[in-house]
N, C-alpha and C positions, 0 to 999 in steps of 0.2 A: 376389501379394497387393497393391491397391490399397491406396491411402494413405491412404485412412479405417477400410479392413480392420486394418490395422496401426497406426494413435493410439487404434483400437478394443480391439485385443491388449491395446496396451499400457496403456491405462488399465488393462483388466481385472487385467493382471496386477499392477499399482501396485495396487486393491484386495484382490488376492487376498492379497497379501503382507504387505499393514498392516491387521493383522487389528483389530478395534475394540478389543480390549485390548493390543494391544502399542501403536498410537497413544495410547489413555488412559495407556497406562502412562510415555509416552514425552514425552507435553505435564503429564502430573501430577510426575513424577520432576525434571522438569528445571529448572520453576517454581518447586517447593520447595526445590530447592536454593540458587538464584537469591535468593529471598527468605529465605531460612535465613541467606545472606552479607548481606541486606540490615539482616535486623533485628538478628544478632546485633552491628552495628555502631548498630540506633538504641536499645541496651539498652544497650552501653555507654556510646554520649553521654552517657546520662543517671546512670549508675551510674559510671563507672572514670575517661570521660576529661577530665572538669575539672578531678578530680586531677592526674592524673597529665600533661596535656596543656596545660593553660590553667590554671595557677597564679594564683592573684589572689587581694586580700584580700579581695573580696566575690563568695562563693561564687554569688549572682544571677549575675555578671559572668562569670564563670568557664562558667557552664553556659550562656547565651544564647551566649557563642564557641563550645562543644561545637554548640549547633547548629546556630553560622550554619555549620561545618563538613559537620555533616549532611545543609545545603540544600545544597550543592556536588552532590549526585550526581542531584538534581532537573534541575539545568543542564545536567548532565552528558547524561542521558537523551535528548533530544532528540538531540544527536549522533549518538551512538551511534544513534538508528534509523535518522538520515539514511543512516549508512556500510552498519549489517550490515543494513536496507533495502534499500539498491543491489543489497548483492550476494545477497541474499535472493529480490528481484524480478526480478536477470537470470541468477542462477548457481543458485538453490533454496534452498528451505526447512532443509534435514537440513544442508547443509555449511554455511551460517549460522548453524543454532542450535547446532553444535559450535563453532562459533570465539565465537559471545557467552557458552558456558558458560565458555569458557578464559580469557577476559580478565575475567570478573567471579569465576573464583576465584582466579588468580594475585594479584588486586589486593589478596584478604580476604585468603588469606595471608600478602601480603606488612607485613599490619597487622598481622599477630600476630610478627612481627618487627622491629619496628619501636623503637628507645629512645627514651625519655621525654623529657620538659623537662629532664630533672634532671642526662638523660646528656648532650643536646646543645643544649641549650636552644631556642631559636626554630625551631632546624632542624624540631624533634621535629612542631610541629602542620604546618609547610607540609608535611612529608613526608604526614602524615596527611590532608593535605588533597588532596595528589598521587593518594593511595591509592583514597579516596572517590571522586572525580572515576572512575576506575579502574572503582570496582563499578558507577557510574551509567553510566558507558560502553557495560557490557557487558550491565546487566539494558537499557538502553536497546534495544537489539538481539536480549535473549532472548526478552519478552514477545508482543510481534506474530506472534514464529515459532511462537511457541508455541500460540498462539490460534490460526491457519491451520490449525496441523499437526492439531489437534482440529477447527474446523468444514468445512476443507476435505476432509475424510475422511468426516464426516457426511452420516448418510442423510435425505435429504427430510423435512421437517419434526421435527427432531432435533437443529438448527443450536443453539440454547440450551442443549441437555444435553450434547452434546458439547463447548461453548464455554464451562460449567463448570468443566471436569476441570482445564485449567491456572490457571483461580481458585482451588481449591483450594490451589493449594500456594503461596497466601498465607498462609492461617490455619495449614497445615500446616507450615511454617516460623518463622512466629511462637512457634508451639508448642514448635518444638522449638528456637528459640535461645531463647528465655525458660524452658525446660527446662533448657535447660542451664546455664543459670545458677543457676539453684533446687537442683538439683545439684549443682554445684560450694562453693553455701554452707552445703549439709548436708554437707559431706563436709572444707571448709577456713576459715578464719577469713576475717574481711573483709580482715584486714591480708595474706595469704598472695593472695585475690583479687585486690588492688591490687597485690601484688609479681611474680606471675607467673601465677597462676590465669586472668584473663583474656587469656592470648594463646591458651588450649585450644582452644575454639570457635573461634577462625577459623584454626589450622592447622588442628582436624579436617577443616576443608576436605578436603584433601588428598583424603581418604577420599570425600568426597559424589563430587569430581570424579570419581572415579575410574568411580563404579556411573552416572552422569550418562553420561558417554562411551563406555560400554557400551551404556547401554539405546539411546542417541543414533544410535549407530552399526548398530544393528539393524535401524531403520525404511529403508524407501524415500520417493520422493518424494511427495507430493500428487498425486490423478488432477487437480487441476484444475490446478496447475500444470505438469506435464506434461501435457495438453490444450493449455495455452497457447502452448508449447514446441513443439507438435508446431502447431500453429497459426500459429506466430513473431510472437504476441504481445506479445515484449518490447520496451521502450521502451529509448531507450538512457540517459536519467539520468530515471530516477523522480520523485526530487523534482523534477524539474521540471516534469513533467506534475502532482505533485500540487498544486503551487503554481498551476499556469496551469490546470488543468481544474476540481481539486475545491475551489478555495477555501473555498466553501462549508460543506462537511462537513467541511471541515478546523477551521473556525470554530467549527461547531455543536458536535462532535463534542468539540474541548474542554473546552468548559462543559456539555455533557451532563454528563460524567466529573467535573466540578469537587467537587460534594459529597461525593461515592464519596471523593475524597483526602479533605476537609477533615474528614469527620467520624471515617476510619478514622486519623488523624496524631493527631484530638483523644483517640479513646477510645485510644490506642495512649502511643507517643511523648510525649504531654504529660500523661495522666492518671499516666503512670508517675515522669513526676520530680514533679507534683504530690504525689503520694502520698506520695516519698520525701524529697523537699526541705523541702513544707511542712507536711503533714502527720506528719514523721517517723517515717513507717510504715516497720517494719523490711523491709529488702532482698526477703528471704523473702517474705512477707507482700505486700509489692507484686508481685512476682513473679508470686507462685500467682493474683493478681487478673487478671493477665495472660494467663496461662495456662487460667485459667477462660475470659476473654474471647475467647482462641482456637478454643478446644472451640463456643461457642457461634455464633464467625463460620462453622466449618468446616460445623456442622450447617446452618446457614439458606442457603449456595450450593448445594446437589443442588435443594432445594424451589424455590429460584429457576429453574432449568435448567428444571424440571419443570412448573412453573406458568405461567410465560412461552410455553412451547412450546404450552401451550393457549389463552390469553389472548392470545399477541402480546406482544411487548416494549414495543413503545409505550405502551400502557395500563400494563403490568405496571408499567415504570418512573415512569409519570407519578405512580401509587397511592404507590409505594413513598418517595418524593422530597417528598409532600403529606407524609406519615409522620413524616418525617427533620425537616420544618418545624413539625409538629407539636411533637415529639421535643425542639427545640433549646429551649422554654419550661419544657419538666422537668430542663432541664442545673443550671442552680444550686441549684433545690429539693433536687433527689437526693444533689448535690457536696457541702449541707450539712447530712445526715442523716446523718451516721458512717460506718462503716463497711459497716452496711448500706444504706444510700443508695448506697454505691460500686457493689457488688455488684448496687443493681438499674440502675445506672446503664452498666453494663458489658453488662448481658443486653439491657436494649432497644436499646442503641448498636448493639452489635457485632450485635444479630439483624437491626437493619434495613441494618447493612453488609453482612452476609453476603446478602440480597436486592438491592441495589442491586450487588454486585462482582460475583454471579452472573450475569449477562447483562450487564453493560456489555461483555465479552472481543468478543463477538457484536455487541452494537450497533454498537458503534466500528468492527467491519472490514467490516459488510453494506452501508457506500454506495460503498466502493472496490473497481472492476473487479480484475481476477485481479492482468492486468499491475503495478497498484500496491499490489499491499492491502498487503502486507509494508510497505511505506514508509509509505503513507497512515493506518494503522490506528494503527502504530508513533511515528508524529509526536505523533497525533491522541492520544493515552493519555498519551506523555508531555509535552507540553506542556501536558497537564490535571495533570501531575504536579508542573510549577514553577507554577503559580496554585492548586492548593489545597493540597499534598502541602508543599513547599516550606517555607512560610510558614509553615503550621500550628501546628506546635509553638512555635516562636516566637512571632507573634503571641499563641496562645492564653496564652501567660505573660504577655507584656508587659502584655495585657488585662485579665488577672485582676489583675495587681500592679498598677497604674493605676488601672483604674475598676471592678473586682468582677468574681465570675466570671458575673452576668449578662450580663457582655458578650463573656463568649464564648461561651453560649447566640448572644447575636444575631448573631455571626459566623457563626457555623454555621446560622440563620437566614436570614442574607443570601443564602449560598451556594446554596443550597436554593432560593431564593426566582428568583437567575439561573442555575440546572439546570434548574428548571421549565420557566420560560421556553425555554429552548433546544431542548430537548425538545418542546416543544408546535411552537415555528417548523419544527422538523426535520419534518415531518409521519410519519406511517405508514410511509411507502416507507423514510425513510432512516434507522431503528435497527433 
């Protein structure tokens, strides 16, 4: 058999094996999990750990440490794709996205283990801060794999619906660590929450890892990265061709991504300690707004997948992003119409994120060749993660207590305003 006869085989047999639902199943399963560790740590920030972590008499002060903590795993991310990138782009897809499941659930774990200010005092946030650092490390490296292992398996113009599925299990996470909190307060006091209640959610970990590295271990590799393999396409340090060839997309590609964070940390993350800080909306109650706004992000990424794949991403996203700037001049009207204001504030937020997360997976990795995508793609998502993701929550506090919450309308404005832009320079070719 000639040697095209045989990278021919073997592609074949790479798709015969990764059938489209065990791939779906296999970039959905693994993202959610991922993001299940991610959020049920940004529902604490806002809920458990000023208490219990950053004591101070003025509860503002207390919650702004909870989450400059929080931004720790935004910094963190980049790392993380640099390394499980490397070895993503020169060793495969399937044995990187098992070792980034591992270290970003040993890290959540190890938070739900963790004693308090009370027990050790100062030690108690650096160790927490060790831990986050930890999750950011490891979702830094699960995401890109993720995305490949869904579009590089996809059939001919189907690269958007396939590059959904590990979107997904953003909102599918969210859902279910904000579930599980909501849970845990119909079933225990607030005072038994703060006592021991919340370390449940991140040992269940244990549990996710477990069906994660199963379903993980099931799949084969990518036809296109074995293609590449069988071609000896691989570079010998990634980042460094990503730095020296794709500067470019690496640039663009950031701030495409930029409002996709900013707006999903503002309707996320800071509408929740708004809610419960200032608004003193009971736990519950913020919660289920939460959870409402999952249901809603989860529904609008398939119709993105969907719609994009007819229209082209380029258009789709530039529509979608005019939307979101639209969008940012109804933030303080809606924030100060009660509680129904919340609720519709939450449906057009999270409808126009769940359009904007569903193809960004796809945008971000279609300007980098095979050889780097895992790095390039990986970079490129999370360094959009420390300039809008990062900040977010933070800022949007500081903003609103400072100069009103119009002005974080116009931050989320601004963002918007250079996404466009990026977008529009990136041309056609490269989302």
């Amino acid at each position: 058999m000639t040697d095209l006869s045989a990278r021919t085989a073997a592609e074949g047999g790479a798709r015969a094996l990764n059938s489209p639902s065990r791939v779906l199943a296999a970039s959905l399963i693994g993202t959610t999990i991922e993001f299940f560790d991610f959020y049920v740590y940004a529902t604490a920030a806002v809920l458990i750990f000023p208490t219990l972590f950053f004591p101070a008499s003025d509860p503002t002060t207390a919650l702004l440490a909870s989450f400059a903590t929080f931004s720790i795993a935004f910094f963190a991310r980049p790392f993380g794709a640099v390394v499980f990138g490397h070895f993503g782009d020169r060793v495969g897809r399937k044995a990187t996205l098992v070792a980034a499941l591992m270290t970003m659930g040993i890290s959540t774990v190890l938070i739900g283990l963790l004693p308090t200010y009370e027990s050790i005092g100062v030690a108690a946030p650096l160790l927490l801060a060790l831990c986050r650092f930890g999750q950011g490390f490891g979702l830094g490296g699960e995401w890109g794999g993720a995305v490949l292992l869904a579009t590089e398996n996809a059939p001919e113009g189907k690269r958007s619906w396939y590059g959904m599925f590990p979107q997904l299990g953003a909102p599918v996470g969210l859902f279910l660590s904000s579930g599980f909190f909501w849970v845990l307060l119909h079933f225990i006091s607030q005072e038994d929450l703060l006592s021991w209640g919340w370390r449940t959610p991140f040992l269940a970990s244990i549990l996710l890892i477990g069906i994660g590295l199963w379903v993980r271990l099931s799949i084969t590799e990518t036809p296109e990265f074995a293609k590449a393999m069988a071609k000896e396409e691989r570079v010998s340090v990634p980042v460094v061709e990503v730095f020296r060839s794709h500067k470019r997309s690496l640039f663009l590609g950031t701030f495409v991504a930029l409002v996709t964070f900013v707006l999903f940390y503002i309707c996320s993350a800071w509408l929740l300690s708004y809610n419960v800080k200032v608004l003193e909306i009971p736990f519950t109650e913020a919660l289920a707004v939460q959870i409402y706004g999952s249901v809603i992000f989860g529904l609008a990424i398939p119709l993105a997948g969907k719609v994009a794949d007819r229209v082209g991403r380029y258009g789709f996203l530039m529509v979608v992003t005019v939307l979101i700037g639209l969008f940012s001049f109804a933030l303080a009207p809606l924030m100060g119409a009660g509680l129904a204001g919340i609720y519709a504030f939450v449906t057009l937020g999270m409808f126009l994120m769940g359009l904007t997360y569903g193809v960004i997976g796809a945008a971000l990795a279609a300007p980098f060749p095979t050889r780097v995508r895992y790095t390039g793609s990986s970079i490129t998502f999370n360094l959009a993660g420390i300039f809008g993701a990062s900040l977010a929550p933070y800022a949007a506090t500081w903003l609103q207590r400072s100069y009103g919450m119009s002005h974080v309308g116009y931050y989320l404005l601004a963002a918007a305003v250079i996404t466009l832009a990026c977008i529009w320079a990136s041309g056609r070719d490269e989302v």
